[in-house]
C-alpha positions as semicolon CSV with decimal commas, in nm:
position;residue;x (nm);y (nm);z (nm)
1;X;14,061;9,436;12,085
2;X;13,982;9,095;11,957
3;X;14,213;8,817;11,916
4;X;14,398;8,728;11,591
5;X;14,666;8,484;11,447
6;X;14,814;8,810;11,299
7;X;14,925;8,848;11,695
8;X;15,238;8,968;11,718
9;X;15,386;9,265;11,679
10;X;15,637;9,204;11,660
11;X;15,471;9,297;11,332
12;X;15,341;9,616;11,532
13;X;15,175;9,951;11,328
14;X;15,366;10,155;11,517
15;X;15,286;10,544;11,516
16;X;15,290;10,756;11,215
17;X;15,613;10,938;11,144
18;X;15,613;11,150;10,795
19;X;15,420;11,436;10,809
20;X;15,156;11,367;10,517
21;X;15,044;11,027;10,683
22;X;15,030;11,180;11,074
23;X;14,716;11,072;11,162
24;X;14,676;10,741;10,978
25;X;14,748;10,487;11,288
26;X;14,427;10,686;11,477
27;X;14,238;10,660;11,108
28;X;14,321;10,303;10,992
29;X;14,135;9,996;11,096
30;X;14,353;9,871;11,358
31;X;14,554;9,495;11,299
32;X;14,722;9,432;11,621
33;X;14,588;9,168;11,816
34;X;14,601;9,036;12,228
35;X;14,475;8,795;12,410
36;X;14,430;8,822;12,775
37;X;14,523;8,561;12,948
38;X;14,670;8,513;13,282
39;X;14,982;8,290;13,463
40;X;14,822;8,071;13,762
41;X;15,129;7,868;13,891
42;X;14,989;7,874;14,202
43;X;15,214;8,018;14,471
44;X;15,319;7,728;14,697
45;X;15,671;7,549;14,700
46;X;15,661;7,146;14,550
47;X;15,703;6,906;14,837
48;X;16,003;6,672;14,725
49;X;15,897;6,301;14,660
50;X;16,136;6,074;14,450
51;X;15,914;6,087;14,146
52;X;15,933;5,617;14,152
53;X;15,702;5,663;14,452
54;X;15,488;6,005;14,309
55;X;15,248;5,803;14,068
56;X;15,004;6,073;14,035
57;X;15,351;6,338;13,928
58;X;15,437;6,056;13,698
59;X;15,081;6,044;13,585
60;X;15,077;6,445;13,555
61;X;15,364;6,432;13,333
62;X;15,317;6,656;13,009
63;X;15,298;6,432;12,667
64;X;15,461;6,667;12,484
65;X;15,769;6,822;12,513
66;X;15,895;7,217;12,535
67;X;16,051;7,151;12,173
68;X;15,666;7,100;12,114
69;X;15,585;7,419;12,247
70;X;15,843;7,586;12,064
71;X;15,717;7,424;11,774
72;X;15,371;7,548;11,835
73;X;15,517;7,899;11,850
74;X;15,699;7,901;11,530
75;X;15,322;7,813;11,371
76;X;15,156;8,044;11,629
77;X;14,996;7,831;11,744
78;X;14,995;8,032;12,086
79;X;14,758;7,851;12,307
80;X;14,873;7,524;12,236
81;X;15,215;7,645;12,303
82;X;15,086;7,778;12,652
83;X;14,931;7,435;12,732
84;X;15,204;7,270;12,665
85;X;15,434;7,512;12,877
86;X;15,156;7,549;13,134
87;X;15,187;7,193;13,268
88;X;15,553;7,178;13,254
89;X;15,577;7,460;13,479
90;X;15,276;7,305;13,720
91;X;15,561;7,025;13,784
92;X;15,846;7,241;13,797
93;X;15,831;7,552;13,821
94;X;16,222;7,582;13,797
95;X;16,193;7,471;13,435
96;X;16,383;7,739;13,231
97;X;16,334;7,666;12,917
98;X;15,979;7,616;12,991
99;X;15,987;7,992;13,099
100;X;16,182;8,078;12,830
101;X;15,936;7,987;12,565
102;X;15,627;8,056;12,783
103;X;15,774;8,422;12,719
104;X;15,781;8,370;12,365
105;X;15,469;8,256;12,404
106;X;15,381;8,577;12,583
107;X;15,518;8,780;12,298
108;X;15,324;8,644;12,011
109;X;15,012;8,747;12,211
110;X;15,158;9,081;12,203
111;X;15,144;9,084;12,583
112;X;15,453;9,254;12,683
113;X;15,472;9,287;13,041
114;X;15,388;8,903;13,129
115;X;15,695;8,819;12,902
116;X;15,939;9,011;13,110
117;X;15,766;8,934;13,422
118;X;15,893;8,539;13,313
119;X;16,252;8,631;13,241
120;X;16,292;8,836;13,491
121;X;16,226;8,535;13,693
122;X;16,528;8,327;13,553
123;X;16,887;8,309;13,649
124;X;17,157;8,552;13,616
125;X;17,324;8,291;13,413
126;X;16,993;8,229;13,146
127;X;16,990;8,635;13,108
128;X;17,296;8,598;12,987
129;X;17,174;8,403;12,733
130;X;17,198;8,558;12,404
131;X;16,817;8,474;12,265
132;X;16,696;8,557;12,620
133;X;16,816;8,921;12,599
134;X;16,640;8,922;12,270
135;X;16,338;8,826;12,365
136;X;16,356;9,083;12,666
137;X;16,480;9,378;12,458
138;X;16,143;9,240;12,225
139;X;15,919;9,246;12,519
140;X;16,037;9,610;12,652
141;X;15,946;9,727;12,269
142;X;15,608;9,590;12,287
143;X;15,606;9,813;12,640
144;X;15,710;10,088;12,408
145;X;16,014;10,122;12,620
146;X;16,246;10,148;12,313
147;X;16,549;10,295;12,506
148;X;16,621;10,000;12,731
149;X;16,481;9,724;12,397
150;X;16,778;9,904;12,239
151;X;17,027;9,851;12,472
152;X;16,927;9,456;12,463
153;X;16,820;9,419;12,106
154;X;17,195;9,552;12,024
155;X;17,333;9,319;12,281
156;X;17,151;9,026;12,170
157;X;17,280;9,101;11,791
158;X;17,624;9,153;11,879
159;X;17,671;8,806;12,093
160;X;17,471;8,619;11,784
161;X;17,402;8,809;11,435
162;X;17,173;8,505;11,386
163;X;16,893;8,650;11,591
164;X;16,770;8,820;11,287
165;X;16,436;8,891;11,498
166;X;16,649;9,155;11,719
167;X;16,781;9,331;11,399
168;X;16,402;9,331;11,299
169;X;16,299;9,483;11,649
170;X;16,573;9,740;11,558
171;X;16,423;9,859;11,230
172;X;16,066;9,903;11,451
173;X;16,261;10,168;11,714
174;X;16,422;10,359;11,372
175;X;16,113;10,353;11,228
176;X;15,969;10,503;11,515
177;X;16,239;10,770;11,591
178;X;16,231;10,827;11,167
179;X;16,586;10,722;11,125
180;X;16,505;10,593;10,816
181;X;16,826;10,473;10,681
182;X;16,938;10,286;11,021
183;X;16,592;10,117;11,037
184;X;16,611;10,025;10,640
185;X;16,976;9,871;10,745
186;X;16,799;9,663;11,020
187;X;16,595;9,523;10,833
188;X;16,791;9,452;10,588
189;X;17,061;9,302;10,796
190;X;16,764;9,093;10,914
191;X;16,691;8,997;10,589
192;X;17,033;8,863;10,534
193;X;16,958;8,580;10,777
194;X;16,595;8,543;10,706
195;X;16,540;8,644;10,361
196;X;16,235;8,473;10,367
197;X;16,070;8,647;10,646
198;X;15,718;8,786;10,537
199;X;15,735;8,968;10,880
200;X;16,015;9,169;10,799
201;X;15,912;9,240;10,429
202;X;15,651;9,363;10,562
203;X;15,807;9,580;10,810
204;X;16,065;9,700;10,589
205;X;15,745;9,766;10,316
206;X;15,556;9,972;10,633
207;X;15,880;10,213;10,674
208;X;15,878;10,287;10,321
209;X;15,550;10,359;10,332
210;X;15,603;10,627;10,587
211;X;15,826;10,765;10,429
212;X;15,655;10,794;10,115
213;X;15,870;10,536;9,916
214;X;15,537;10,403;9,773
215;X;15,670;10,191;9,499
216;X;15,933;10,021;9,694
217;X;15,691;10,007;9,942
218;X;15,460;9,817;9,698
219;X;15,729;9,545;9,594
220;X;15,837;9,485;9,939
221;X;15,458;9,408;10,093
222;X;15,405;9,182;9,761
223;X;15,710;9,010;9,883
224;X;15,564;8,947;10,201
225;X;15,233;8,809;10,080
226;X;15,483;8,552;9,819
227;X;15,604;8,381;10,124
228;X;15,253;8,409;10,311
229;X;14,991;8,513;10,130
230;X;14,731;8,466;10,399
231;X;14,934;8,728;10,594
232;X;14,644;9,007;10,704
233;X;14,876;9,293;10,791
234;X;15,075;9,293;10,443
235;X;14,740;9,239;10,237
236;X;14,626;9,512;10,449
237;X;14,914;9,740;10,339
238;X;14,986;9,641;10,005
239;X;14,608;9,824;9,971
240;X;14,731;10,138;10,118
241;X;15,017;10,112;9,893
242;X;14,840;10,079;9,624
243;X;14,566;10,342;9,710
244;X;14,878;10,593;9,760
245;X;14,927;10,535;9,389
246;X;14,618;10,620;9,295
247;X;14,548;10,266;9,217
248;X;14,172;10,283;9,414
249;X;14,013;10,006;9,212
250;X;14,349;9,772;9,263
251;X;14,350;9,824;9,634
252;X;13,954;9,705;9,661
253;X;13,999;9,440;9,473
254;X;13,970;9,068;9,632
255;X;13,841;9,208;9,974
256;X;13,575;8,973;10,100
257;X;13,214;9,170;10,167
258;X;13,284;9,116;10,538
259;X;13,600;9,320;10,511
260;X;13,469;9,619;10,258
261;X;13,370;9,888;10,503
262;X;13,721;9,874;10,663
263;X;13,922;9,851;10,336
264;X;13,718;10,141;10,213
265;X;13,761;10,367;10,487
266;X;14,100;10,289;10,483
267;X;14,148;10,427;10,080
268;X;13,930;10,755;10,161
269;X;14,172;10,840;10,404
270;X;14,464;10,775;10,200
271;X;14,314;10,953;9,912
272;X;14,212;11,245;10,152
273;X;14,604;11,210;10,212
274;X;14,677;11,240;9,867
275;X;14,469;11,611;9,823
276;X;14,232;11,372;9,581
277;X;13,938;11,502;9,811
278;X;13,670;11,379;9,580
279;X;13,735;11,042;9,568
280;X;13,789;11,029;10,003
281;X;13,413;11,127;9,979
282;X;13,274;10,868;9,801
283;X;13,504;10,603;9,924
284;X;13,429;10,727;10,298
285;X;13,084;10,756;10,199
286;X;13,066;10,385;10,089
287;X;13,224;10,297;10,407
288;X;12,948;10,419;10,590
289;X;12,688;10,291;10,376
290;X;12,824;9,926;10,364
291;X;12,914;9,896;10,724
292;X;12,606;9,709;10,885
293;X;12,677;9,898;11,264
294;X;12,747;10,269;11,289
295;X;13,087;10,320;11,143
296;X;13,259;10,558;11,351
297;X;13,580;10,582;11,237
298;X;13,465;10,637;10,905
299;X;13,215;10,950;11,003
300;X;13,520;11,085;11,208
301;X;13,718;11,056;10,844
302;X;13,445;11,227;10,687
303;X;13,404;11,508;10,940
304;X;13,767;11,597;10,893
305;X;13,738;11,578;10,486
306;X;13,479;11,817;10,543
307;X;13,700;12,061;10,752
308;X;13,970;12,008;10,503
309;X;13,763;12,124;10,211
310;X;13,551;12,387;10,390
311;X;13,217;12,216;10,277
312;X;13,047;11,927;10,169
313;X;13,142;11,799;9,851
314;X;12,861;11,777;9,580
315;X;12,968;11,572;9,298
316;X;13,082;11,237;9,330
317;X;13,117;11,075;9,007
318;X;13,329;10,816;9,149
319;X;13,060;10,632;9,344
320;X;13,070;10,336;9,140
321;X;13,500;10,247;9,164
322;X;13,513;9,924;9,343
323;X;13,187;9,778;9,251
């Protein structure tokens, strides 16, 4: 996987739940994103020197702050944030709310496991902490441990019904256990503090969409892109939205040349979906033919249209939608 400022799930594509879309997370281009990138703190203890006589700590000392950092994660501006953090904890490594946002941090990298590794590493009396239980229960999700997320998630809401982020995390577990009404009331609650979130319009947008709710699913994902239209992962699904409609020439249009082979493949699966078999063939069959590589996940598409259908499918009139 490459990296991406779309990082986060947070905004994750989790698995396909309604039985006419079961195989569209394997079929779909994927949008997550990671970055691999390790902690070095170095294992060795400080030696204690009254910082007026340390000139080379007081030279060492970060130029930005950890309201910086958190700053730099509210923009996602991830490795900036980890800079920032990274020499804070060089100095001290005690620094908890250094930790705490390195694990934020952590999370909008979409790297799980090094986020609880961080909290697990602060005090009984900062896990407490109602934020800190949120982003735990957030980085257990991301682990796909959605039993124990739950359990803090729930807590974190309870202590603080501002954390609109753990009634967002919420939705993603419904979603994935297709309890559709408790995750649309996450999400919703969510919405309640952050009505303004494009990451949970788009969520909310994604569960309709599994379950089949096109139009509302529609609405909601062009809500998302109205409060950040340069968000990938909405674009991305308004398109299979819109190609669940029927709307094929609506959900090419805009895509960049770069981008066509993916957004193509991505319509001839939803219109294989759909029963619409011709159309999956020529929009499959374009996917091929504009990627520049060898477009595997579009011949896999096309080998399954063919099973579907029994045999290859001669006419395809529609060759020219999207041009």
């Amino acid at each position: 996987m490459h990296a991406s400022a779309e990082a986060a799930y947070l905004e994750l594509i989790i698995g396909l739940k309604h039985s006419r879309w079961i195989f569209l997370a394997g079929a779909l281009v994927a949008l997550s994103a990671c970055a691999d990138l390790g902690l070095g703190l170095g294992d060795g203890e400080p030696v204690a020197v009254d910082d007026a006589l340390n000139p080379l700590r007081l030279a060492l000392a970060p130029s930005e702050t950890v309201a910086d950092a958190d700053r730099a994660n509210e923009s996602r501006d991830y490795q900036r944030a980890y800079d920032i953090l990274r020499q804070h904890l060089v100095l001290d490594p005690t620094n908890e709310a250094a930790k705490i946002s390195l694990a934020r941090t952590y999370l909008g990298r979409n790297q799980g496991l090094n986020a609880q590794t961080i909290l697990d590493s602060l005090s009984d009396e900062s896990k407490e902490i109602p934020r800190v239980q949120m982003l735990r229960g957030l980085a257990l999700l991301v682990q796909g441990q959605r039993a124990e997320a739950t359990v803090q998630l729930e807590s974190a809401l309870a202590s603080d019904p501002s954390l609109w982020q753990s009634a967002n995390g919420l939705g993603l577990i419904h979603d994935f256990d297709k309890r559709w009404d408790e995750a649309e009331a996450s999400y919703k609650r969510a919405l309640e503090t952050k009505s303004d979130s494009a990451v949970v319009h788009n969520n909310l947008g994604y569960s309709y969409l599994l379950q089949g709710r096109v139009d509302e699913a529609a609405t909601a994902f062009t809500t998302s892109l109205t409060y950040e239209p340069n968000r990938i992962v909405a674009r991305s699904n308004l398109r299979l939205a819109l190609a669940a409609k029927g709307r094929y020439t609506d959900a090419i249009a805009g895509t960049e040349r770069s981008g066509l082979p993916q957004v193509l493949n991505n319509i001839g699966y939803v219109a294989m979906l759909r029963g619409d078999y011709e159309s999956a063939d020529v929009f499959l069959n374009r996917a091929i033919d504009e990627s520049p590589v060898f477009y595997d996940t579009a011949e896999q598409n096309l080998e399954r249209l063919k099973t579907l259908v029994g045999k290859p499918i001669g006419e395809r009139r529609l060759r020219s939608i999207g041009n």
